[in-house]
Backbone as a chain_set.jsonl record, in Angstrom:
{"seq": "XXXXXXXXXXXXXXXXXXXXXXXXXXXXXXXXXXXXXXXXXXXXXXXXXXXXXXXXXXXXXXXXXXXXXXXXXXXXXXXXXXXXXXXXXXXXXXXXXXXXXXXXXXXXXXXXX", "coords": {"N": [[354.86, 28.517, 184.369], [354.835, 31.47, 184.731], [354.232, 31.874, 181.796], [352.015, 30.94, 181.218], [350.092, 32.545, 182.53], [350.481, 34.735, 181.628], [349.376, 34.763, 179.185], [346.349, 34.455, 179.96], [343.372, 36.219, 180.126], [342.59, 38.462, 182.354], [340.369, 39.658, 182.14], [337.705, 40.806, 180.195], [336.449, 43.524, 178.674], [333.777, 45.027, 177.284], [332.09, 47.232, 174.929], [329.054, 48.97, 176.207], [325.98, 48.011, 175.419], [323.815, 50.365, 174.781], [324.557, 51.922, 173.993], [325.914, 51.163, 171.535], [323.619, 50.563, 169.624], [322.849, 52.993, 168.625], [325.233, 54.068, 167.41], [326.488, 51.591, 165.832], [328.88, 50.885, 164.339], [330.659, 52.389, 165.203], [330.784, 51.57, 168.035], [330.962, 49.028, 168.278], [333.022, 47.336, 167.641], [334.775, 47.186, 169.87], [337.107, 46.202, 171.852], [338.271, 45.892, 174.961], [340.901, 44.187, 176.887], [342.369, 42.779, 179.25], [345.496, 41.825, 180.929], [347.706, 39.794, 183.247], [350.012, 41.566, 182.959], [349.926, 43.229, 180.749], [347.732, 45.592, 179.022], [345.365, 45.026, 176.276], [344.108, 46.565, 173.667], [341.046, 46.429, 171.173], [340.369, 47.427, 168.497], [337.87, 48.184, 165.49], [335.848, 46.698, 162.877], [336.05, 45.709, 160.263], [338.445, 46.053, 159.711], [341.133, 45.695, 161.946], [342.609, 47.029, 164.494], [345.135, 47.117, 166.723], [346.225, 48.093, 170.203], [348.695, 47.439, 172.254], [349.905, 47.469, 175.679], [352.276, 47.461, 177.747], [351.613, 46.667, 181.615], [353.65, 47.926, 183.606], [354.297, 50.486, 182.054], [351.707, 52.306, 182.367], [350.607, 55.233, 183.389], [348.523, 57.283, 184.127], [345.062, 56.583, 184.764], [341.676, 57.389, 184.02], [338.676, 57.881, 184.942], [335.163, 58.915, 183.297], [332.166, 59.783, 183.157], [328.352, 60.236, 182.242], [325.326, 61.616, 183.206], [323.412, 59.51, 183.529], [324.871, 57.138, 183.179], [325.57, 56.226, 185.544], [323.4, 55.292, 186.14], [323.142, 52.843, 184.228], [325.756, 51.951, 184.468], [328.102, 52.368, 182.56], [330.815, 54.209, 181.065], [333.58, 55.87, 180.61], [336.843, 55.129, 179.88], [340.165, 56.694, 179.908], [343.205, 55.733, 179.376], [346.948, 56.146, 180.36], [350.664, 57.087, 179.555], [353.968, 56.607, 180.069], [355.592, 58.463, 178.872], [354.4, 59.306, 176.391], [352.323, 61.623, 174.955], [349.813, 62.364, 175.555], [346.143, 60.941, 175.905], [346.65, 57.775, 175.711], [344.982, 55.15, 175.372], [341.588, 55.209, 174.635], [338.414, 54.335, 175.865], [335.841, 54.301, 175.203], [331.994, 54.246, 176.484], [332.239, 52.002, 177.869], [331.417, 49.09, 179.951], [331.006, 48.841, 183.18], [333.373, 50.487, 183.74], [334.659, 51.537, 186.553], [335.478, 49.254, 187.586], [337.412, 48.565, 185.573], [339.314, 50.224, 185.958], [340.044, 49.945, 188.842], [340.917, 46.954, 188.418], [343.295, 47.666, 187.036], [344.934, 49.233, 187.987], [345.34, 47.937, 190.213], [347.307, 46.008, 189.472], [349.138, 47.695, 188.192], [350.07, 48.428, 190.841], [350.931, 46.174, 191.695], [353.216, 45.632, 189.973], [354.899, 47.677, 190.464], [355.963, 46.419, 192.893]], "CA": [[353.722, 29.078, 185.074], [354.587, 32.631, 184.291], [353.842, 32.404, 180.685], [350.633, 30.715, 181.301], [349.497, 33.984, 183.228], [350.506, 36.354, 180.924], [348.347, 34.627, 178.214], [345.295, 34.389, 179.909], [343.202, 37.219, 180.486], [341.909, 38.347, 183.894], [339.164, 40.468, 182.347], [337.277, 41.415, 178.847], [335.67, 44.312, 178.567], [333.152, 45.101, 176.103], [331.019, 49.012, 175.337], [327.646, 48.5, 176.386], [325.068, 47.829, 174.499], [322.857, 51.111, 174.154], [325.42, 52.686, 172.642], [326.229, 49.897, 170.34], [322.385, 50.594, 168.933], [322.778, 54.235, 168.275], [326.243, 54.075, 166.775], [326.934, 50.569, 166.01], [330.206, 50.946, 163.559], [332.101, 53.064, 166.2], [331.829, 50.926, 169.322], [330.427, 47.324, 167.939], [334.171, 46.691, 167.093], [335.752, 47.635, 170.66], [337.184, 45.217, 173.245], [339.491, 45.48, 176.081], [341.56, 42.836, 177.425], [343.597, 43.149, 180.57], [346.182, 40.372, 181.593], [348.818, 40.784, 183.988], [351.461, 41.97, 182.753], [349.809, 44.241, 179.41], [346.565, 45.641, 178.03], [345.193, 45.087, 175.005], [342.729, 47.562, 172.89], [340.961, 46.329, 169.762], [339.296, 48.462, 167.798], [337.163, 47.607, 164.129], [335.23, 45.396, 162.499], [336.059, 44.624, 159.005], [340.101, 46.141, 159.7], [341.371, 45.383, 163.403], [343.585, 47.943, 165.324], [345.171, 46.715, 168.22], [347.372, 48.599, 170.627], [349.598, 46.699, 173.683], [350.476, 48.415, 176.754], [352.958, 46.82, 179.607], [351.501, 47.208, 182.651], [354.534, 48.651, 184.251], [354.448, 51.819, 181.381], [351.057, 52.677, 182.73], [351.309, 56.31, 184.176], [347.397, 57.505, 184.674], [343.98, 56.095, 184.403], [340.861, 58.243, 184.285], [337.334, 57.397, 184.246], [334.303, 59.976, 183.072], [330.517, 59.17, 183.335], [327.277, 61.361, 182.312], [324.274, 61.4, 183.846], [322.895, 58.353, 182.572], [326.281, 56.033, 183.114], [325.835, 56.002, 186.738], [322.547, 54.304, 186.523], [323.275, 52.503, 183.623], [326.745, 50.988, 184.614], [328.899, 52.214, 181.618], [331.367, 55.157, 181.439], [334.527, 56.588, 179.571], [338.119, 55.086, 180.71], [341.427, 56.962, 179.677], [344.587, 55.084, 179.941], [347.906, 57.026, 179.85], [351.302, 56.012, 179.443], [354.787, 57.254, 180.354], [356.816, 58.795, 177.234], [353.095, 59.889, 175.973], [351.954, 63.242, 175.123], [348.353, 62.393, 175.76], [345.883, 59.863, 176.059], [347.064, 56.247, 174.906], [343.922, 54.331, 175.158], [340.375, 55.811, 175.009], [337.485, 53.171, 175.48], [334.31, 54.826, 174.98], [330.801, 53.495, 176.362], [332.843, 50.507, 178.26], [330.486, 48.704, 180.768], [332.021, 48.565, 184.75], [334.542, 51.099, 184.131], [335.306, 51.603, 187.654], [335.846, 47.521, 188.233], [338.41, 48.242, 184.877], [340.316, 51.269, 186.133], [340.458, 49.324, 189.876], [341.85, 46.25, 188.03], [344.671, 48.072, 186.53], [345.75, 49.938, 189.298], [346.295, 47.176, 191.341], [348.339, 45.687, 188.249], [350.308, 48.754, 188.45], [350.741, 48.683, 191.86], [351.887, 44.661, 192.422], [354.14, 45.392, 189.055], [355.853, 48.309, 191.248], [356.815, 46.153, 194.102]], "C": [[353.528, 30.546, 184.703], [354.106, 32.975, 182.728], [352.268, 32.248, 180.795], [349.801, 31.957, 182.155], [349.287, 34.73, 182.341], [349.881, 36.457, 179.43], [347.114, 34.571, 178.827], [344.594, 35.207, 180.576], [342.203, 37.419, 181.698], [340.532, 38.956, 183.455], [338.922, 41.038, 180.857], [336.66, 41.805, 178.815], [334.947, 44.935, 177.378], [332.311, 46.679, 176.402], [329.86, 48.379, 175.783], [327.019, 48.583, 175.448], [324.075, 48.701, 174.132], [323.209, 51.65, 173.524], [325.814, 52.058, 171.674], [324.879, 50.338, 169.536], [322.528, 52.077, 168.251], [324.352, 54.395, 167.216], [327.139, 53.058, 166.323], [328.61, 50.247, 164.67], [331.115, 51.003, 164.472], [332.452, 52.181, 167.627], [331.1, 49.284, 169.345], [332.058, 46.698, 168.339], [335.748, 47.049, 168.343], [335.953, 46.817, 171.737], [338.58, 45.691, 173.395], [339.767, 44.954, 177.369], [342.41, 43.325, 178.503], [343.758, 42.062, 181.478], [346.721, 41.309, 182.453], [349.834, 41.478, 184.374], [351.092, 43.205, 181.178], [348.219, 44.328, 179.48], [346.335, 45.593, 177.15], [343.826, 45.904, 174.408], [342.843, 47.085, 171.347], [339.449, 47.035, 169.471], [338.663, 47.509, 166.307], [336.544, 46.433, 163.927], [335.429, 44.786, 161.941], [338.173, 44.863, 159.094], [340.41, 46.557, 161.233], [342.561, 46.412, 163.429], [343.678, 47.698, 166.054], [346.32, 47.764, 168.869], [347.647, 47.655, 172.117], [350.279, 47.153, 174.606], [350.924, 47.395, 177.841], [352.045, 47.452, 180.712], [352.259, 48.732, 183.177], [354.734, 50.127, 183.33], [353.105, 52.704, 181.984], [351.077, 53.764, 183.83], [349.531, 56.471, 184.777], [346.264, 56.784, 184.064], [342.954, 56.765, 184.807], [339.211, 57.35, 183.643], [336.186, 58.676, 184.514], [333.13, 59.13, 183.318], [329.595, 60.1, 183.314], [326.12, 60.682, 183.568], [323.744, 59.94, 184.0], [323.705, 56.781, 183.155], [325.797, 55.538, 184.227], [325.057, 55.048, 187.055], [322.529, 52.746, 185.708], [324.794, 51.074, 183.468], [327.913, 50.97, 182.941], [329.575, 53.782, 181.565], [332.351, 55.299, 180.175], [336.187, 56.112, 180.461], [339.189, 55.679, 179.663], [342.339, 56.05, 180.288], [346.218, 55.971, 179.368], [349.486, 56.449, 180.229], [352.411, 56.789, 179.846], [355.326, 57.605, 178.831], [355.598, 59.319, 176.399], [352.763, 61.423, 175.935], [350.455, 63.404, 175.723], [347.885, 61.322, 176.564], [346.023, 58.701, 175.18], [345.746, 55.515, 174.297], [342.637, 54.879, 175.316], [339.426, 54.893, 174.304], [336.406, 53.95, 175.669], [333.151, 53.897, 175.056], [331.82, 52.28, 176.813], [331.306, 50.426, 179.405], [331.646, 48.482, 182.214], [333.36, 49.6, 184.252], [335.171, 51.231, 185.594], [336.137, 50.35, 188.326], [337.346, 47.516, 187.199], [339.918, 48.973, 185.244], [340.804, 50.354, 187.851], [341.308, 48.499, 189.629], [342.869, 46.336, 187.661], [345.593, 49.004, 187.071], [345.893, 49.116, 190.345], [347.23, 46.503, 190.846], [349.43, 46.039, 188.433], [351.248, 48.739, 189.536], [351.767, 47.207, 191.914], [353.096, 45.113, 191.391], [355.292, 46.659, 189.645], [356.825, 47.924, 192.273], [357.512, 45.084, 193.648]], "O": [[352.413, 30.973, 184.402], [353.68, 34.088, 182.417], [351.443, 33.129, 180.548], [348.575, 31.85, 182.136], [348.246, 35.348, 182.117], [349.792, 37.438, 178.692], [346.347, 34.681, 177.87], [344.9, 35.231, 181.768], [341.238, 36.697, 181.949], [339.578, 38.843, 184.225], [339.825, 41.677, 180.318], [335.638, 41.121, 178.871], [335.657, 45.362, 176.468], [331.998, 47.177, 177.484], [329.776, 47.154, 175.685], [327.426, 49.253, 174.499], [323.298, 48.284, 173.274], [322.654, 52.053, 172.502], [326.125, 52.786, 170.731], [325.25, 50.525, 168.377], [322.183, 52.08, 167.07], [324.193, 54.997, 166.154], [328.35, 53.277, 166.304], [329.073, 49.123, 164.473], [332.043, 50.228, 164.705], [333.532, 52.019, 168.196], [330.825, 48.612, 170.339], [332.251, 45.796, 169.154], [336.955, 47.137, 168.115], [335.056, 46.678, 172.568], [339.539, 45.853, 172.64], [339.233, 45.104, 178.468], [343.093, 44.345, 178.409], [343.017, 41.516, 182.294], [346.619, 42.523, 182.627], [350.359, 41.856, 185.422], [351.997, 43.884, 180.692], [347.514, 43.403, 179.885], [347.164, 46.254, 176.526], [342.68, 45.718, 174.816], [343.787, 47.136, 170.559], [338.289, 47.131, 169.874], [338.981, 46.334, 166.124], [336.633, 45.395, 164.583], [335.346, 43.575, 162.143], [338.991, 44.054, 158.657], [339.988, 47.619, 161.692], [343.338, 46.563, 162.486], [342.676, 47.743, 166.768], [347.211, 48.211, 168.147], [346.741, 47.307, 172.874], [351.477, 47.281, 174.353], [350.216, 46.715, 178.584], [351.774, 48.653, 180.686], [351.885, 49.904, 183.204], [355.378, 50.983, 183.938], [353.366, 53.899, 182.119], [351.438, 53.491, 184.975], [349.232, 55.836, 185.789], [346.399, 56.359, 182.917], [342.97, 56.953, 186.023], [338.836, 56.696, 182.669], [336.178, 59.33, 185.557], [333.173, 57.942, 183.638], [329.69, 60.95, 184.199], [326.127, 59.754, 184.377], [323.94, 59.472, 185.122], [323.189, 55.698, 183.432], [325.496, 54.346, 184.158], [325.346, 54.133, 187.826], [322.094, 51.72, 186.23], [324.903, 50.007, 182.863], [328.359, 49.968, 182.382], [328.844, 54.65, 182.044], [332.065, 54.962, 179.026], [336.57, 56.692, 181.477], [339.141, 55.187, 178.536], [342.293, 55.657, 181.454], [346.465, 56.297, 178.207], [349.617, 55.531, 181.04], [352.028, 57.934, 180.086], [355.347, 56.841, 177.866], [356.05, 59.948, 175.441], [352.969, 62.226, 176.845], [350.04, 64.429, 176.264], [348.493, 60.775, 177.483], [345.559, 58.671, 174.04], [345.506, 55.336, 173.103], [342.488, 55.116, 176.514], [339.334, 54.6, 173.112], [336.259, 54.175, 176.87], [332.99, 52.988, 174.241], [332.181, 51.571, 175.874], [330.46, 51.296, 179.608], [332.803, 48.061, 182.173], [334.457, 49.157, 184.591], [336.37, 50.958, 185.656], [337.025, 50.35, 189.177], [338.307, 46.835, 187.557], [341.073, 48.615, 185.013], [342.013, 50.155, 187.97], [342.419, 48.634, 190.142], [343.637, 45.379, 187.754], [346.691, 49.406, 186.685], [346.507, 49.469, 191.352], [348.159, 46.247, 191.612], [350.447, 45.404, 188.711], [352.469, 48.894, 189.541], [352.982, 47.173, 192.112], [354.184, 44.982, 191.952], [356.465, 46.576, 189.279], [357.885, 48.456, 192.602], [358.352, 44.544, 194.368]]}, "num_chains": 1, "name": "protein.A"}
């Protein structure tokens, strides 16, 4: 039962789509995945970059938003990690950031207790 969890993903997040029109190289080729036990960030189109984050390493999560986002429904999430100098994961132009940063802070939290 537990493996079958930790393959199937609670939530796939994709950039939105106006920014996809204006810069469609940089965030055509960006999805992130969040099971319950890791995240996953893939970057590119024609050469894939993925990075894999445990839950439980997950130190901060930050979300930005211009003017625009608020009405629009798309934003800027940071994900940050323990043993990190910076930011780990930066999804640019995601859609529902706030529903992504909620989802992974309650992650955090059940994977604390």
């Amino acid at each position: 039962m537990s493996e079958q969890l930790d393959t199937t993903p609670l939530y796939a997040f994709r950039v939105h789509w106006i920014k996809g029109l204006v810069r469609p190289v940089r965030w055509i080729g960006q999805k992130l995945v969040v099971f319950r036990t890791k995240v996953i960030f893939q970057t590119g189109i024609f050469s894939r970059e993925e990075r894999i984050i445990p839950i439980s390493k997950i130190t901060d999560i930050r979300v930005s938003k211009g003017c625009a986002a608020g009405v629009l429904g798309y934003g800027n999430l940071y994900i940050e990690t323990a043993g990190s100098s910076g930011t780990e994961i930066e999804v640019l132009d995601i859609a529902n950031p706030d529903y992504a940063r909620d989802l992974i802070v309650h992650l955090v939290d059940q994977s604390e207790s």
